[in-house]
N, C-alpha and C positions, 0 to 999 in steps of 0.2 A: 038514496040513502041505504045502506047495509044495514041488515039487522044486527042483533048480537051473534045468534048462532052462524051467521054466514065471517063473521071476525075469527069467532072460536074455531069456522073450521079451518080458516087460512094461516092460525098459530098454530105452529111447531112445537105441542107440548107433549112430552113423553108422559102420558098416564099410567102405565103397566110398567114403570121404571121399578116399585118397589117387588113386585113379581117375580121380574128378572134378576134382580138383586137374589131373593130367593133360590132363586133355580142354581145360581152363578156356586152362591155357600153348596147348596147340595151338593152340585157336584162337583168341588173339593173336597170336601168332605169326604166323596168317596172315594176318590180319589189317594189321597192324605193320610187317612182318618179320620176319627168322629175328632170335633176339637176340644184341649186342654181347657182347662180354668184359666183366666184373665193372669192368674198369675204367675203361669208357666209361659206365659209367651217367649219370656226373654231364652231361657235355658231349652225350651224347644226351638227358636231362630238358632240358638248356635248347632244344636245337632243336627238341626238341617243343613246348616252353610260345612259342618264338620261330611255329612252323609254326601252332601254335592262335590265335594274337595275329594275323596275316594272315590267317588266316580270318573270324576274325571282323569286323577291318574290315571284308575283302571283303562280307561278307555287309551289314552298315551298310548302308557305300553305295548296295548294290542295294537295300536297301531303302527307304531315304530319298532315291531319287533327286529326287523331284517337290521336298519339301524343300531341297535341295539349290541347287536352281536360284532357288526364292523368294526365299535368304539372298545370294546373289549380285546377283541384283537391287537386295534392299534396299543390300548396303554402296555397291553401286554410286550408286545414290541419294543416298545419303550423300557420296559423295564427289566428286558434281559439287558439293552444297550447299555441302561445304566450299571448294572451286574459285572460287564465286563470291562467298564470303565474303570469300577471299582478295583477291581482286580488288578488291570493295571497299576493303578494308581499305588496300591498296597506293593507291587512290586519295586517298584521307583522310589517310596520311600525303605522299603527295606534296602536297595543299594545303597542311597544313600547314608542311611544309618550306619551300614558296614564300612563305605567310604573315610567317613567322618572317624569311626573307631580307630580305622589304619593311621590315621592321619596325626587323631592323639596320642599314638602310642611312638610316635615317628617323634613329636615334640620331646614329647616324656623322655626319652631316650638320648635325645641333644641334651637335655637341657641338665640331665644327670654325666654328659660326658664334661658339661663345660664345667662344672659341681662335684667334680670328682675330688678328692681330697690330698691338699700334697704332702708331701714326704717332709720333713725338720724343716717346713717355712719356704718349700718351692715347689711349682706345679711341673706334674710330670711331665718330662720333656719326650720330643719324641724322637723319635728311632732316627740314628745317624745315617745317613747315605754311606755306603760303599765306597771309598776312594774309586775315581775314574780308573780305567784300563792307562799303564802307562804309553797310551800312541805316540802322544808330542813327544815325551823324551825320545821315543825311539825316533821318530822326524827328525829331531833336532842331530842325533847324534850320526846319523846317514848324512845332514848338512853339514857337519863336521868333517865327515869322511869324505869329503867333496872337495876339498881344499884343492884351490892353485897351487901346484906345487913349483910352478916358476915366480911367484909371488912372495912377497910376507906384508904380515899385517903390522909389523913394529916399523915399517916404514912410514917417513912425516911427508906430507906433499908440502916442501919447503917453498914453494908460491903460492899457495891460499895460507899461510901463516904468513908469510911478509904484507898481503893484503890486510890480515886480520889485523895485524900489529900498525898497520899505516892509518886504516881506519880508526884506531881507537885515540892515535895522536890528534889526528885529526878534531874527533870530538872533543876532547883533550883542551885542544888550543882553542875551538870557539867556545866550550864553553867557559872558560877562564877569560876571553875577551865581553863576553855578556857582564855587562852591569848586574851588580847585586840587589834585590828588592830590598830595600828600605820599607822598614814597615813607621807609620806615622800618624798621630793621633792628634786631633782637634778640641781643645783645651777651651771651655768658657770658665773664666774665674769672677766670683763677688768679693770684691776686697771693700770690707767695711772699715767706716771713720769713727773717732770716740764721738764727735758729737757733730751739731750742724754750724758748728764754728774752725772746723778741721777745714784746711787750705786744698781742695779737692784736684787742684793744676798740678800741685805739689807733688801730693799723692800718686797721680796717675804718672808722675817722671819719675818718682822713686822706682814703679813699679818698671818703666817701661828701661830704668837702669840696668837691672838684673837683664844681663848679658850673657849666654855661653854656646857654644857651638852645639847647632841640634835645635837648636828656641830661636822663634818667630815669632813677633808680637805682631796684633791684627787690630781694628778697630775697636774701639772702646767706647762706654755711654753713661750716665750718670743716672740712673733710676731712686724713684722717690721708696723711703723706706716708711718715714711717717715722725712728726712733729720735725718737721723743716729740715730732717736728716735723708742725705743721697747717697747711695753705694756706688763705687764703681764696679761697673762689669765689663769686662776685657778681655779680649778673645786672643789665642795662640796657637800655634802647632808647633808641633815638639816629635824630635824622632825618638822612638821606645826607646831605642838603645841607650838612650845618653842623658835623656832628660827623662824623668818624673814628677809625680804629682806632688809628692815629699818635698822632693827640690824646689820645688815652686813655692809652698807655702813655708820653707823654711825662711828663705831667700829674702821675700817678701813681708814676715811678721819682723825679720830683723830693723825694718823700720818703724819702732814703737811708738816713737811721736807722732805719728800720723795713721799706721795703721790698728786696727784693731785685733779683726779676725778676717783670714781667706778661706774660702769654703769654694769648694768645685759645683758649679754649678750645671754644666754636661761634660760628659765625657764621650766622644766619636772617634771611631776607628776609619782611616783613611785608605 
């Protein structure tokens, strides 16, 4: 069995901890300072971290002095470059400024010729040309003096006229052998009855009577009008010249007991 003291000596207890603690304050303290009141801690932590923060620049700088001097040179560098850029630049836009100015006055200038004002209601006209130099009359008049003089010109070449004169007979005769065009027109007519007791056979041979040279009567059909009344409708061709539409409905109401009214129902050009 172990006693007490042979336990106490195999624990790891620091007994002279508060000592050390002691000695540790002193020498901050001399370090430091003697220390403030509890209640300056705060505002002396910052002038320390403020005191630490200027150290440490300080120390930067010295350190990177050679540094230091290189990055100055460069901006410098830099900023003649930009200098002369400038410069440029100010020149480029002063051409162009001039540019532009030539250019308005160049408008301004049209735009007052096209603006110009005219004389009693007409705008100035402009300047006549010169008549040409007479050369052609003088050509022509050298072609004159040129003449055949075993020739004349009031002579007829009496065979290319008996040609011209043959040819024309010619056309002459075929075309007075060409048939004439007859122009001729496709006629539908509604010939209406008084009533639905009107003899509708009747009717349609009244109509189909009216006979004259030029009139062609064509198929016919009996369409409902309404309460048990039929019209006829009946187709013709007729040449312009000789028959009309007048003609037809004259021709045709003259038959009064059976018809009523004729009304052109198409008209077609043939």
């Amino acid at each position: 069995m172990m006693t007490a003291a042979e336990c106490l000596a195999q624990e790891r207890i620091w007994f002279d901890k508060p000592r050390y603690d002691e000695a540790e304050r002193q020498f901050y303290e001399r370090m430091n300072g003697p220390t403030q009141p509890k209640q300056d801690t705060g505002a002396n932590s910052i002038l320390q971290d403020i005191a630490r923060a200027r150290e440490n620049i300080q120390k930067s700088l010295a350190g990177s002095g050679g540094g230091g001097a290189a990055d100055y040179g460069e901006l410098a560098a830099r900023m003649k470059d930009l200098e002369l850029e400038n410069q440029s630049l100010h020149k480029v836009v002063q051409e162009l400024r001039s540019a532009l100015s030539k250019v308005e006055s160049r408008v301004s200038a049209l735009e007052k010729r096209t603006t110009a004002p005219t004389v009693n209601g007409t705008a100035p006209t402009a300047p006549q040309k010169a008549p040409p130099a007479p050369a052609k009359q003088e050509e022509e008049d050298e072609d004159e003096d040129e003449i055949d003089l075993f020739g004349s010109d009031e002579e007829v070449d009496e065979e290319a006229e008996r040609l011209k004169e043959q040819r024309l007979q010619e056309y002459a005769a075929k075309k007075a052998k060409k048939p004439a065009l007859i122009a001729k027109s496709s006629i539908l007519l509604d010939v209406k009855p008084w009533d639905d007791e009107t003899d509708m056979a009747k009717l349609e041979e009244c109509v189909r009577s009216v006979q004259v040279d030029g009139l062609l009567w064509g198929a016919s059909k009996l369409v409902p009008v309404g309460y048990g009344i039929k019209k006829l409708q009946i187709n013709c061709v007729v040449e312009d010249d000789k028959v009309g539409t007048d003609f037809l409905e004259e021709e045709i109401t003259k038959f009064e007991d059976y018809v009523q009214s004729v009304d052109v129902a198409a008209f077609n050009k043939i």
